[in-house]
N, C-alpha and C positions, 0 to 999 in steps of 0.2 A: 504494500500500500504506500501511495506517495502523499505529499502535499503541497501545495503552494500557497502560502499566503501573499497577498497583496494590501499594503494600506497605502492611501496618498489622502492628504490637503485639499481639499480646493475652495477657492474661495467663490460659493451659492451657496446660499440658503438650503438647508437640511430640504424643507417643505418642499420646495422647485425639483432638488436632483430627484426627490423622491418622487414624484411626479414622472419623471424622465423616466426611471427605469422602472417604476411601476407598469407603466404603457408597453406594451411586447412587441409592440412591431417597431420601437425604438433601437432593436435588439440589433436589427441593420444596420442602423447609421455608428455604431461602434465594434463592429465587426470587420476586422482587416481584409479588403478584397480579396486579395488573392486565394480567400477558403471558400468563394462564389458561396455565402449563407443565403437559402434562398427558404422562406417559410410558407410551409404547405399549407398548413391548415387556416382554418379562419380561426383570428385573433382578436378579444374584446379589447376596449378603450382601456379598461384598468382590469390587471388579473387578481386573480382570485384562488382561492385553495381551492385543489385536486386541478387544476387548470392544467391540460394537457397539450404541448406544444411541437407539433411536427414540424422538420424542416433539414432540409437536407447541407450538408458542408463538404467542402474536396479536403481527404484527408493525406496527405501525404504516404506515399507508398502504394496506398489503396482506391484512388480514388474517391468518386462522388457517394456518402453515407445516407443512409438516413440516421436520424437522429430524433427521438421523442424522449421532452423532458416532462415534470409534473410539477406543478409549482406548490407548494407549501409551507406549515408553520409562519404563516404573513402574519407580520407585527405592523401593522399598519404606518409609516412614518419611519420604521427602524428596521425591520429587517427581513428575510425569507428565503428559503431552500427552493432550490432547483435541481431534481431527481434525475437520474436518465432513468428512462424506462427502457429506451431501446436504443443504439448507436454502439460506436467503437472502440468504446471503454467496457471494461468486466463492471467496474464501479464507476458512480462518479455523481458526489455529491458536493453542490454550490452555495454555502453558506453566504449572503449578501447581508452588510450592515453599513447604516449610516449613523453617525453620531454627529452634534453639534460640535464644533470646532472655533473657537474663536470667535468675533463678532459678524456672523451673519456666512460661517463655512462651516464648512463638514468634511468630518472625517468617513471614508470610504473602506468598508474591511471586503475582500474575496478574502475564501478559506474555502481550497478546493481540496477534498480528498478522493483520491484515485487511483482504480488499479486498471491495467494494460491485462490484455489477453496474452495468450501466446506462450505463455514461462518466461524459459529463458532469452526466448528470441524478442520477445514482451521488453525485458528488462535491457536488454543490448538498446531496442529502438527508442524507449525511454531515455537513456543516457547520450544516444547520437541525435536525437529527432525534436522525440516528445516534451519533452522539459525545455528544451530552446523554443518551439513554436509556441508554449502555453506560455513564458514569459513575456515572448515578443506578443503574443493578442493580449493582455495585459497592459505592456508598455502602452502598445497602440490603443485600447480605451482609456488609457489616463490623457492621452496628450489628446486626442479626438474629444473627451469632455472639456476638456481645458481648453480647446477652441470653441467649442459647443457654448459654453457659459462666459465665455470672454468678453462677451458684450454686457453681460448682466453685472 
């Protein structure tokens, strides 16, 4: 089992970002091209527990995935899991938090725990692959929110 945690800063208002990623088809506009994230199914305005999300991503090595997550434990303003039910991970669960940060920001927590199929060949691609590409989508929605709210 792996993990990555991710926190940054940014300076919006808790209320707004929450807003942001509450809404699921925002889930494009912070997702690095090159993984062509394209979402199947139909998506409400604001999700909601058991909310279940088809869409498909290019995964390196393997091609275009499908991928179904579930959304749950929503703390309305603060925080919520995102399940796979079905995609290219054995596991993989997306702990999302927001906390107030200083006047009028917020602190950002991902805490991804995950496991790779495969064994050993699992844990090679993890170490040449997968752990560089989850940082780099990472990087890439910090700096993409931080243009996103730049004018705010």
């Amino acid at each position: 089992m792996y993990q990555l945690e991710r926190n940054f800063s940014i300076d919006v208002d808790p209320i707004i970002l929450w807003d942001f990623i509450a809404t699921p088809r925002n889930l494009d506009q912070i997702t690095p091209p090159e993984l062509e994230f394209k979402i199947l199914s139909h998506v409400p305005e604001v999700m909601y527990d058991g909310l279940q999300i088809e869409y498909e991503i290019k995964v390196p090595l393997f091609g275009r995935k499908c991928w179904i997550t579930e959304i749950s434990e929503i703390v309305p303003g603060d925080s919520f899991i995102d399940t796979q039910l079905e995609g290219p991970y054995r596991y993989w669960r997306h702990f999302h938090q927001l906390l107030p940060s200083g006047i009028n920001g917020s602190l950002m927590i991902d805490r991804i725990d995950y496991e790779l199929p495969f064994g050993l060949l699992g844990a090679a691609t993890h170490q040449l692959v997968v752990r560089h590409q989850l940082a780099s989508i990472f990087d890439y929605r910090e700096n993409t929110l931080r243009k996103i709210f730049a004018g705010d």
